[in-house]
N, C-alpha and C positions, 0 to 999 in steps of 0.2 A: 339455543333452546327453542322447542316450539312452542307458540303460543298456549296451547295447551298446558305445556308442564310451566309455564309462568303462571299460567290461572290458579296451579298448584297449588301456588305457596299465597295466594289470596289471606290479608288476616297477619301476614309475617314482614318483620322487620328484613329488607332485601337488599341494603347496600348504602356505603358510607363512603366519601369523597375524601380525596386528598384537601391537606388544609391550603389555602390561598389566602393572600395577604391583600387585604384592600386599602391599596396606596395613595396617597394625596393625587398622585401622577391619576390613578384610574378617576378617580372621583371628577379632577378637573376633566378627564377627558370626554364622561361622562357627563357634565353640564356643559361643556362645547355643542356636545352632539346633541342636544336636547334644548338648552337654552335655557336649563332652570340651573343660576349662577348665586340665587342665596343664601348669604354669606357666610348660612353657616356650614354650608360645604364646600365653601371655596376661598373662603377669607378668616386666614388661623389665627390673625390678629385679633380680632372681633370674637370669631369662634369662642375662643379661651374668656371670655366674659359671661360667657353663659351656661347653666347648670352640666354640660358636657364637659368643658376646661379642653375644646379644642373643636375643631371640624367633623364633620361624621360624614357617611354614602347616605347616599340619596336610596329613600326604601326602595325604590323601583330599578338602583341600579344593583340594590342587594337581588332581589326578585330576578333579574336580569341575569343575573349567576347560575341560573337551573341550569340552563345548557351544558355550559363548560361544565361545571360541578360533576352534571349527570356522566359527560366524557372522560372525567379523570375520576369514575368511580368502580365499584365494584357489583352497581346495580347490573341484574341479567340480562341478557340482549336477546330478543328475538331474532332467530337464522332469517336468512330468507325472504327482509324488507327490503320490499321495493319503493316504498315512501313511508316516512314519520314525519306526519304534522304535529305543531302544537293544535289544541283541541279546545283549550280554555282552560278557567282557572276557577275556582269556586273556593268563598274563604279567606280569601287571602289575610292575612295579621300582622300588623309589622311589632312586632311587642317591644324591641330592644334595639336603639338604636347601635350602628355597626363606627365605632371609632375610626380615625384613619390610623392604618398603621396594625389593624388588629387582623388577625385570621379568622376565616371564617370556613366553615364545611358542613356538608350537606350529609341526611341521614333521609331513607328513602324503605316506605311502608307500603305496600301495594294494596290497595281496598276495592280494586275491581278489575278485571279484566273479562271482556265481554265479545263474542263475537257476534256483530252486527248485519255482518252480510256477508257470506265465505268469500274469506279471504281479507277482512277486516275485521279487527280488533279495535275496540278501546279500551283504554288502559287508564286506571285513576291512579293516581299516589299521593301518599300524605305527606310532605316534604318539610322534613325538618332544616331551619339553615343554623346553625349553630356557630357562636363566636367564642374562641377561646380565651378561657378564664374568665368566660362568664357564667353566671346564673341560669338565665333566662335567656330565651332561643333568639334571632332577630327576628325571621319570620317563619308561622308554620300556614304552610295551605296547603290545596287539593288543588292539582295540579294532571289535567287531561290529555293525553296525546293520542291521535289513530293511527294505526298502525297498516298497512296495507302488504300484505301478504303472498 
């Protein structure tokens, strides 16, 4: 698509991810890399004592899931990039913590796309990450990236 016909659909719900399983395995490897080991994402013994009944992802390694999410989805792709940065984040919410062991997938709103300076785009999206057989989303933000054309 060209940026153009992605400005299109501005205002429209634009793409939903395959569901992915956030495993004890990701979580610990996810505070290896980071350094944040409290226990209740890393120790299911303890975890299970607490209004959870088990370990949960760390919000930031939910957040962290845009990328892949975005690649195993059905969101439109701009033809003809020759860079996509991330751009920032605005909003961010973590509402519902993400179980280990639970699925999670991403639902993706376009509420701007703008060109900047020919042959640049920014692109806002409203990014729902959704856990299944839950109620309530784990996180929703607004979510920036530039596109370079």
């Amino acid at each position: 698509m060209t940026p153009q016909d992605v400005a299109a659909k501005v205002g429209e719900q634009v793409g939903t991810s395959e569901w992915v399983e956030m495993s004890q395995e990701r979580i610990n490897q996810f505070a290896d890399a980071t350094g944040d080991h409290q226990f209740i994402h890393v120790n299911e013994e303890a975890a299970k004592m607490t209004p959870f009944g088990g370990t949960i992802a760390h919000g930031f390694l939910t957040l962290s899931m845009i990328p892949y999410l975005t690649a195993n989805s059905d969101v439109p792709r701009v033809d003809g990039i020759k860079m996509a940065v991330n751009y920032g984040g605005n909003k961010t919410r973590f509402i519902n913590p993400v179980r280990s062991g639970k699925k999670i997938r991403g639902h993706w709103k376009l509420l701007e796309m703008t060109e900047k300076r020919p042959g640049q785009w920014q692109q806002t999206m409203e990014i729902t990450i959704e856990i299944e057989g839950e109620d309530k989303p784990a996180l929703i933000c607004e979510w920036m990236t530039m596109y370079f054309v």
